[in-house]
C-alpha positions as CSV (number, residue, x, y, z in Angstrom):
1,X,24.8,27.7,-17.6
2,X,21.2,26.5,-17.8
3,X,20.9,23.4,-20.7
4,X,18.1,24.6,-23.3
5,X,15.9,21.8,-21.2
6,X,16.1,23.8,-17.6
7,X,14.9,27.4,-19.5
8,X,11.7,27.8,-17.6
9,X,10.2,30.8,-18.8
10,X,8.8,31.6,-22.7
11,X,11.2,34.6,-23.4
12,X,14.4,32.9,-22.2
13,X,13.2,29.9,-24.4
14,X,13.2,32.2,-27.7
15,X,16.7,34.1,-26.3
16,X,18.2,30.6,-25.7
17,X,17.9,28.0,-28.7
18,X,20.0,27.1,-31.0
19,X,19.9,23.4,-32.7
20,X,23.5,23.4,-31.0
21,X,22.0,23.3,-27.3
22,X,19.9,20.7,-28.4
23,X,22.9,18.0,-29.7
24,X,24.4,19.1,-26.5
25,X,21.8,16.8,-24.7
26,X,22.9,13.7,-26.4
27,X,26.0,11.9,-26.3
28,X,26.3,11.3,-29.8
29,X,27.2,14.1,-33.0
30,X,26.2,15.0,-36.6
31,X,28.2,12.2,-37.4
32,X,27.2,9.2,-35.0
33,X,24.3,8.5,-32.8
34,X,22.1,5.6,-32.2
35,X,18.8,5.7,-30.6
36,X,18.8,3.5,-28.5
37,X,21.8,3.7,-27.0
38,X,20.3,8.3,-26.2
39,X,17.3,6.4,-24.7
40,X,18.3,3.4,-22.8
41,X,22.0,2.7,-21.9
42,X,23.3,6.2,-21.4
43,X,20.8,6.3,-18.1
44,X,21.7,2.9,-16.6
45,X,21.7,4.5,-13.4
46,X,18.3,6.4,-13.4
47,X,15.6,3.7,-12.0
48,X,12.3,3.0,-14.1
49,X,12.0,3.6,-17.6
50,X,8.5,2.3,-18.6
51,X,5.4,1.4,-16.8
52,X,2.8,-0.4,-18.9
53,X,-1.0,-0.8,-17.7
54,X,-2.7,-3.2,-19.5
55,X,-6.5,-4.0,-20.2
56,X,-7.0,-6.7,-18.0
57,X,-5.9,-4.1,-15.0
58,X,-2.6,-5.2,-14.0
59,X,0.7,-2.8,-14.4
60,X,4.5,-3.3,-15.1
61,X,7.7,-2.0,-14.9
62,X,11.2,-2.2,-16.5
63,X,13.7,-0.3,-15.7
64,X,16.5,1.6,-17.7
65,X,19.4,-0.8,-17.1
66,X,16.7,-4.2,-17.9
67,X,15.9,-2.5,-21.0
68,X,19.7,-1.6,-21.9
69,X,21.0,-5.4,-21.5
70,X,17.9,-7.1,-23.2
71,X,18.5,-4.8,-25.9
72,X,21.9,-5.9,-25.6
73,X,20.7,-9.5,-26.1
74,X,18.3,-9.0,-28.3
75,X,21.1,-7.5,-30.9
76,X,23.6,-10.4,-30.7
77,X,20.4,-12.6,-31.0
78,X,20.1,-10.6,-34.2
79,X,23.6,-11.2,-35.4
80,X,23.2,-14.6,-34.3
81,X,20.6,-15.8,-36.8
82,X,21.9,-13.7,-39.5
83,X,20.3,-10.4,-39.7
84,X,22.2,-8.2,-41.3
85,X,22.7,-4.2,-40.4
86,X,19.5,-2.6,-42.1
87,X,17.7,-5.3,-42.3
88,X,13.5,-4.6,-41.4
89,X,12.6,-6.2,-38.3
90,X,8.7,-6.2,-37.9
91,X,7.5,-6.4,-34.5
92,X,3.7,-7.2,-34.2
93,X,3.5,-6.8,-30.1
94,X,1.5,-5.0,-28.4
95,X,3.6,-2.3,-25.5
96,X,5.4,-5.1,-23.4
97,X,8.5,-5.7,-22.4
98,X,8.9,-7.9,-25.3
99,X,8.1,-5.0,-27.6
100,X,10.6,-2.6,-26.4
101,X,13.3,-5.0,-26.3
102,X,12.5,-5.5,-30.0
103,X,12.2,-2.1,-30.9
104,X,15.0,-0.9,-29.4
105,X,17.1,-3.9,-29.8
106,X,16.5,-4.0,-33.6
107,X,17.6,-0.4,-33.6
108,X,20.7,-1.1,-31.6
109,X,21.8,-3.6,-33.8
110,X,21.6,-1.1,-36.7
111,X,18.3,-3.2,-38.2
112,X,15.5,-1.2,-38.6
113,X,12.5,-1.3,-36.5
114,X,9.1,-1.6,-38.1
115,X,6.7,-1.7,-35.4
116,X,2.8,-2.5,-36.8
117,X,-0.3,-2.5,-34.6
118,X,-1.6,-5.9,-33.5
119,X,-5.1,-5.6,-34.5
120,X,-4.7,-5.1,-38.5
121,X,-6.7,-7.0,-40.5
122,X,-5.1,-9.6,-42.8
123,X,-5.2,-7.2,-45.7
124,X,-3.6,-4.5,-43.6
125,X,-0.8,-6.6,-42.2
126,X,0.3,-7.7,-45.6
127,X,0.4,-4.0,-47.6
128,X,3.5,-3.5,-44.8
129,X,4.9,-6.4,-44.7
130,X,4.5,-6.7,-48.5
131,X,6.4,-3.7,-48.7
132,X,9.1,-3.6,-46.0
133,X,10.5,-7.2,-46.8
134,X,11.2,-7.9,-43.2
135,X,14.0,-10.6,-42.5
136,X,12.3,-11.4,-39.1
137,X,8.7,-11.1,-37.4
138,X,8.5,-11.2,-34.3
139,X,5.1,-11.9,-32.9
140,X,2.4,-12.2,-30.0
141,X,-0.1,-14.9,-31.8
142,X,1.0,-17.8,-33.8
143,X,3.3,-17.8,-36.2
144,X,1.7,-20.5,-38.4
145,X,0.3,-17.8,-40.8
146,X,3.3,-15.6,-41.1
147,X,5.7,-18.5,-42.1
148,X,3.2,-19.5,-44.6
149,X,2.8,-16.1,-46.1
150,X,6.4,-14.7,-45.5
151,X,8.6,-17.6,-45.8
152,X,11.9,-15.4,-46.7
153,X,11.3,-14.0,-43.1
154,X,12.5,-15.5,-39.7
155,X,9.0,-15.4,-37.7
156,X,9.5,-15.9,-33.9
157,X,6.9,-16.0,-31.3
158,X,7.8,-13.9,-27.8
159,X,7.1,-17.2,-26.2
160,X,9.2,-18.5,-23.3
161,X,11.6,-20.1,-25.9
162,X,12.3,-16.6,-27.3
163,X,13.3,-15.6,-23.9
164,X,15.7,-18.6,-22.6
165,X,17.0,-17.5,-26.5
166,X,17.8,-14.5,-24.9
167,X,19.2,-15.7,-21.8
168,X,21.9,-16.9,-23.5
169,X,23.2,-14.3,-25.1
170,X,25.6,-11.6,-24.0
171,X,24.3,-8.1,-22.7
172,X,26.8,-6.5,-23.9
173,X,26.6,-5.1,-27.1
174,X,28.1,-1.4,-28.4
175,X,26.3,0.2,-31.1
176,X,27.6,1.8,-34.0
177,X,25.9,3.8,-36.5
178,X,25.6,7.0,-38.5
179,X,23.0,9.7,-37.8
180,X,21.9,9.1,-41.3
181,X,21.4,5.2,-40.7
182,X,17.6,4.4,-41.2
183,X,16.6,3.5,-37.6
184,X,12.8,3.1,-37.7
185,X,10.3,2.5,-40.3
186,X,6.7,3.8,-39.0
187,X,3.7,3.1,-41.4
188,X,0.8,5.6,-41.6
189,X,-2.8,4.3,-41.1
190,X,-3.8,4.6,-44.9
191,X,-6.6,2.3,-46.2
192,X,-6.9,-1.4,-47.5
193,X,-6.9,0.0,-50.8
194,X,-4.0,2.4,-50.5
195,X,-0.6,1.8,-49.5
196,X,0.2,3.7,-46.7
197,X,3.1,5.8,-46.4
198,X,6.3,4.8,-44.6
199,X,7.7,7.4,-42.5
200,X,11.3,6.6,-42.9
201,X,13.6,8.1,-39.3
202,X,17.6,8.0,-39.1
203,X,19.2,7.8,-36.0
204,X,18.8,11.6,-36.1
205,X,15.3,11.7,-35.6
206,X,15.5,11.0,-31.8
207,X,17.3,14.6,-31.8
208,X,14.8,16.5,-33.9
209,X,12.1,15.4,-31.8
210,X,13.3,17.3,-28.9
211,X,11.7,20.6,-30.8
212,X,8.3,18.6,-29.7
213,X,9.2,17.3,-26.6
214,X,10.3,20.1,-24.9
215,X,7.9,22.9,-26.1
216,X,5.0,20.8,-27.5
217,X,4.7,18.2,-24.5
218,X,6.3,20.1,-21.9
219,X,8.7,17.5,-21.0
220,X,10.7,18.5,-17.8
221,X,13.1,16.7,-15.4
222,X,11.2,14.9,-12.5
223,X,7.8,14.6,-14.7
224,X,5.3,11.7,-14.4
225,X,5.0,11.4,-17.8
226,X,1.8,9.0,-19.3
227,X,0.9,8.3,-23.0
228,X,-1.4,6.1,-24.0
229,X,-1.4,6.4,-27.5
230,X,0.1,3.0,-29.3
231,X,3.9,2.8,-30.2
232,X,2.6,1.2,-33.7
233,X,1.5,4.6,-34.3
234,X,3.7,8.3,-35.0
235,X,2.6,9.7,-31.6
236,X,3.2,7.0,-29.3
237,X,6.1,5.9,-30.8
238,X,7.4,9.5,-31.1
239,X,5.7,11.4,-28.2
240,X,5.1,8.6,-25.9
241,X,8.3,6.7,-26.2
242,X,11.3,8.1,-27.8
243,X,11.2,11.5,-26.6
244,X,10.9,11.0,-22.3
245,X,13.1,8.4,-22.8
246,X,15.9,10.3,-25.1
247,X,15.5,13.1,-21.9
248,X,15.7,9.8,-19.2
249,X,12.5,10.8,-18.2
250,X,10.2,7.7,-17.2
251,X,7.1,6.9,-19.7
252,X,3.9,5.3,-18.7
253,X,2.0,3.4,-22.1
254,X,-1.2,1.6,-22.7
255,X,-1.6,-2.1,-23.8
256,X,-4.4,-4.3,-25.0
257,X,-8.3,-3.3,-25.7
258,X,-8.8,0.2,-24.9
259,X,-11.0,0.9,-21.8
260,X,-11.4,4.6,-20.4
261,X,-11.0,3.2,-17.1
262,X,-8.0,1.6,-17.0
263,X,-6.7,5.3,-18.2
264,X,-8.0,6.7,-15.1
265,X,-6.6,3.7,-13.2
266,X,-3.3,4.2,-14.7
267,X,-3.1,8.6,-13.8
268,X,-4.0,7.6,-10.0
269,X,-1.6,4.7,-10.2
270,X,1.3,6.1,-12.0
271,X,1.2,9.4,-10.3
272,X,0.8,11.1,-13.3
273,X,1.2,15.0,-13.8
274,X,2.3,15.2,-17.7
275,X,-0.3,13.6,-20.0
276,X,-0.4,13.8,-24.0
277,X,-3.1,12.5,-26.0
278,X,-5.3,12.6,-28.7
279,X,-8.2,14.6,-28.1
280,X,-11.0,11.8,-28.8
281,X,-9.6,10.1,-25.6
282,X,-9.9,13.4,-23.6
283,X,-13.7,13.6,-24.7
284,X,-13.9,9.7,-23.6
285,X,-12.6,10.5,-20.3
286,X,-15.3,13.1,-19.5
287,X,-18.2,11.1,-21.1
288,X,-17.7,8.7,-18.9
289,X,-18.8,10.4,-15.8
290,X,-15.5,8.6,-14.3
291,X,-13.5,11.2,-13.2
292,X,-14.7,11.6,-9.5
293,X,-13.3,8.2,-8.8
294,X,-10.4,9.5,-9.4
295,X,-9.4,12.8,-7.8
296,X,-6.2,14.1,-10.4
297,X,-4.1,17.0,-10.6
298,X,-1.9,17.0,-13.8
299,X,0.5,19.8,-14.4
300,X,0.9,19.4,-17.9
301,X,-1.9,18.3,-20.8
302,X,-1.1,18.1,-24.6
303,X,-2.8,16.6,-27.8
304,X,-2.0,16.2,-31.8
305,X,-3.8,15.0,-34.3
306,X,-6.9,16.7,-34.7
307,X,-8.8,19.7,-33.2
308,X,-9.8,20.1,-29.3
309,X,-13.3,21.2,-28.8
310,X,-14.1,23.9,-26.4
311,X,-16.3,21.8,-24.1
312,X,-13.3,19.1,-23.3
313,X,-11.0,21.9,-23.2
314,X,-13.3,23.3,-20.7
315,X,-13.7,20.0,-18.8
316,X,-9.5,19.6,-19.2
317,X,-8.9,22.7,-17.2
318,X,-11.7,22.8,-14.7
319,X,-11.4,19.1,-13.6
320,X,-8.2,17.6,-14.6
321,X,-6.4,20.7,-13.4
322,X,-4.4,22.0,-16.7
323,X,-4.5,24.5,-19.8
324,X,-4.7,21.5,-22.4
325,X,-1.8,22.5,-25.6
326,X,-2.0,21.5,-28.8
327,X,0.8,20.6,-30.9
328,X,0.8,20.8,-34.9
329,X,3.0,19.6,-37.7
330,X,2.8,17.1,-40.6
331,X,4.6,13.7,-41.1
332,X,7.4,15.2,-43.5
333,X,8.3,18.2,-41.4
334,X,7.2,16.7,-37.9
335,X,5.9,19.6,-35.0
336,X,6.1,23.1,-35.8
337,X,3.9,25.1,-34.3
338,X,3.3,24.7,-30.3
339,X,2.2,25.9,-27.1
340,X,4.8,25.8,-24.6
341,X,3.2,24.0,-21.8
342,X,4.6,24.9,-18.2
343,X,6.4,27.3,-19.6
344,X,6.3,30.7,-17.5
345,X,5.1,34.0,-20.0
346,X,4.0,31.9,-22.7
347,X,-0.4,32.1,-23.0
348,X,-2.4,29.9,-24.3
349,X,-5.1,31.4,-26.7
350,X,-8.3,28.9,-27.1
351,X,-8.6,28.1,-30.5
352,X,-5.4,28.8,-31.9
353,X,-2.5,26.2,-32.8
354,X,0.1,28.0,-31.1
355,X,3.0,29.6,-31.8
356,X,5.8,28.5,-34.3
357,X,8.3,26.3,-32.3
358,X,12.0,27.3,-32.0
359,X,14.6,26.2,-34.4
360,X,11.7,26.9,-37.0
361,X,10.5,29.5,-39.8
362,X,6.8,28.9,-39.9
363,X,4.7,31.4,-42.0
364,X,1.3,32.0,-43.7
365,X,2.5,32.3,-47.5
366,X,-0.2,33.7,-50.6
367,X,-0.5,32.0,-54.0
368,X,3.0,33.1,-55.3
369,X,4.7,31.9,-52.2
370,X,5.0,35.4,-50.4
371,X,4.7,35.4,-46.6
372,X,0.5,37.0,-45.9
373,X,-0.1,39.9,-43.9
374,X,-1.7,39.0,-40.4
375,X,-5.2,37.6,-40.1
376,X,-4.7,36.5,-44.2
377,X,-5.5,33.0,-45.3
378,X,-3.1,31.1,-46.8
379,X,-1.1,28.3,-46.9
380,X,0.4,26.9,-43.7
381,X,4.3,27.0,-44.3
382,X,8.0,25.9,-43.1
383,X,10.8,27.1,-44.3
384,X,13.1,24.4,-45.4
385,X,16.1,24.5,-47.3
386,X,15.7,28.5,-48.2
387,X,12.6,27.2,-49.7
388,X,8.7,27.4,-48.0
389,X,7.6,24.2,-47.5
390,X,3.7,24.1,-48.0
391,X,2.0,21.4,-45.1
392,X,-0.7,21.1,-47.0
393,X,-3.3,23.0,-44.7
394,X,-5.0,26.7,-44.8
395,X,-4.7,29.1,-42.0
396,X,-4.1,32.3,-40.5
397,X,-1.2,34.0,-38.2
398,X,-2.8,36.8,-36.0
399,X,-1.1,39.9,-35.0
400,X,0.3,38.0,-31.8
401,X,1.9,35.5,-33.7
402,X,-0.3,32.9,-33.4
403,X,-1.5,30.7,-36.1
404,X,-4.8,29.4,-36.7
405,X,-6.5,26.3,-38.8
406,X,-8.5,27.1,-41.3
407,X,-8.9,23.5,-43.0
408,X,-7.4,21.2,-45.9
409,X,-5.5,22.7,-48.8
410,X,-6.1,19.6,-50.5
411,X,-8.2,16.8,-50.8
C-alpha cells in the first residue's frame, strides 16, 4: 500500500489522507517526537542533506550522518556548559554548517532554537533577544557587544575554538522529548517600534508541516529540492529546511548578500527541478535578463507570501519550464489552501489561491459566521476546534472550489 507521500494523482490524494498516514512517516507518535532526530539521524544512510551557495560563489555540502553527529556534539556541548532542557538558544548565523548544527542541535538537546537573521539592526536584535532571554548566543561577528549587553547569556563565536569544543565531545547523543516540547522559537519581521510576534513550534510542528510540503511544494522522493529564502525567516526555516529534510529529501539554501546570479548559479549547479520562493525573487530573476546563461528545466515551482503577477507567472512557465503554485495560510493556522504541484488531475487556475489542502476545513464564512454561497465575499476561514477560525483576509470560493484573495480584513 502506497504511503500518502507516493499518491501521484489529485483524486487519490483527496480518497487517501488521513492525519494518520501522515504520523505514519515519522518514527516518532502523539506522544514523543523530536525534530531533529525525523530530519537528521533517522536518514544516516541517505548521502547529502544540505548544499549551501554562498555570495561570494563558492558551494558546500553536509551530509545527513555529519549533520546527525555534530548535532550530537553540539547537545552534550549544551549539557556541558549548563543549558538546561528549554532553555532559548539564539543563533545569529547565517545558513552554514555552523548554523544547522546549532539549530538542530539546540533542538536535539530539548533547548529551544531561536534562529534571528544576521543583518538586524541593533534595535532589532535586542526586541528578540530582550524578549526570549536566551542562555546562549551563538554568533558569526564578535561577541564583544553581546556579552556587554546580555551578560546572563553564554555568547560563543563559531570560531575554530567553538569547533575543537566540539571535537571533543561525544556524537552520540539520544533525544528525548514530548511532541508538545517547545522546539523552535521563530520571530516575525515586525518593526523597530513593535514587538514582533514569536511563533512558538513543538516538536509537532515538523509533522503538521507535511500538509505544506507535500501538496503546497510538491515535495517528492528523488527531487532536487532549492530554497533560497533565509532559515531566520517562517519560509525558509519551514519550507526550505524542515520539511525536505523531515521527508530525507536533500535541500539546497542561500547564504550571504543576495545576488540574482548566484541563484541561477546555484539551479545549474545543484541540478535543481523543485524550487520554492517568494515571488519578488521570481520577478528578479526575469529582470535580470540572466536566464539564457543558464538553460533550466524545473519540474516543480512554488511561492508564499504575497501575490504572483501574471507577467512572472508567464515568464515562470514559458522559460523556467513549470506552472508556478501558490501556497496560502497565516502564521497561527500555517498553509491551508494549495495547489498540488506535480500532482496528476489537479489544474492550476491563474489567479486563484488554490484549493483547500487535505486534513483541512477551509470556507468563505458571512458576518454571522455562516459558510457564503460561491463567488460571495467573505471572510477567509478554517475550521478549528468545531469553531471557524477567521485568517484575517477577504475572499471568495468559486463554484470549482477554488478560493480567491480579495484583500485585508483588517488593518
Amino acid at each position: 500500500m502506497m504511503s500518502i507521500a507516493e499518491l501521484p494523482a489529485y483524486e487519490e490524494v483527496l480518497r487517501g489522507f488521513s492525519w494518520d498516514g501522515v504520523w505514519a512517516l515519522f518514527d516518532g507518535d502523539r506522544s514523543r517526537i523530536n525534530i531533529a532526530h525525523e530530519c537528521l539521524d533517522r536518514h544516516r544512510g541517505r548521502g547529502r542533506a544540505i548544499s549551501v551557495k554562498f555570495a561570494d560563489g563558492r558551494s558546500e555540502h553536509y551530509e545527513f550522518a555529519e549533520l546527525s553527529d555534530l548535532t550530537g556534539r553540539f547537545a552534550n556541548w549544551l549539557a556541558r556548559r549548563g543549558i538546561g532542557k528549554g532553555d532559548p538558544v539564539a543563533i545569529i548565523v547565517d545558513p552554514s554548517r555552523a548554523f544547522y548544527v546549532g539549530l538542530f542541535g539546540a533542538v536535539k538537546y530539548g533547548a529551544v532554537a531561536v534562529p534571528l537573521f544576521t543583518l538586524f539592526g541593533p534595535e532589532g536584535l535586542a526586541l528578540r533577544l530582550d524578549d526570549c532571554r536566551p542562555r546562549l548566543i551563538l554568533t558569526q561577528g564578535d561577541p564583544g557587544a553581546l556579552r556587554e549587553g546580555y551578560p546572563r547569556a553564554q555568547v560563543v563565536r563559531t570560531d575554530e575554538a567553538f569547533w575543537a569544543e566540539l571535537g571533543a565531545e561525544s556524537a552520540a547523543f539520544t533525544p528525548c522529548t514530548s511532541a508538545s516540547d517547545l522546539a523552535i522559537l521563530q520571530y516575525t519581521s515586525g518593526t523597530t517600534r513593535e514587538l514582533p510576534d514569536a511563533v512558538k513550534q513543538s516538536h509537532r510542528a515538523v509533522v503538521t508541516l507535511m500538509v505544506a510540503a507535500l501538496y503546497g511544494v510538491g515535495l517528492r522522493e528523488g527531487d532536487r529540492y532549492f530554497c533560497p529564502s533565509s532559515p531566520a525567516w517562517g519560509h525558509g526555516l519551514s519550507h526550505g529546511t524542515l520539511a525536505p529534510l523531515a521527508l530525507g529529501i536533500p535541500t539546497a539554501s542561500y547564504s550571504g548578500k543576495f545576488e540574482i546570479a548566484r541563484v541561477f548559479e546555484a539551479l545549474r549547479e545543484f541540478r535543481i527541478d523543485n524550487m520554492a520562493a517568494a515571488p519578488t525573487v521570481f520577478r528578479m530573476m526575469r529582470n535580470s535578463g540572466l536566464s539564457g546563461n543558464y538553460p533550466l528545466s524545473l519540474k516543480k515551482i512554488s511561492y508564499t507570501g504575497e501575490p504572483m503577477d501574471a507577467g512572472t507567472a508567464a515568464w515562470i512557465q514559458g522559460t523556467l519550464g513549470a506552472t508556478p503554485c501558490g501556497m496560502y495560510g497565516s502564521t497561527e493556522v500555517g498553509v491551508i489552501v494549495v495547489n498540488f504541484p506535480g500532482f496528476e488531475g489537479y489544474r492550476v487556475k491563474p489567479g486563484a489561491l488554490g484549493k483547500a489542502a487535505p486534513g483541512w476545513e477551509v470556507a468563505v464564512v458571512d458576518g454571522q459566521g455562516r459558510e457564503a454561497p460561491p463567488d460571495t465575499t467573505g471572510e477567509i476561514a478554517v475550521r478549528r476546534k468545531g469553531e471557524w477560525f477567521l485568517v484575517k483576509d477577504l475572499g471568495r470560493r468559486d463554484a470549482e472550489g477554488y478560493f480567491h484573495h480579495e484583500g485585508r480584513s483588517d488593518d
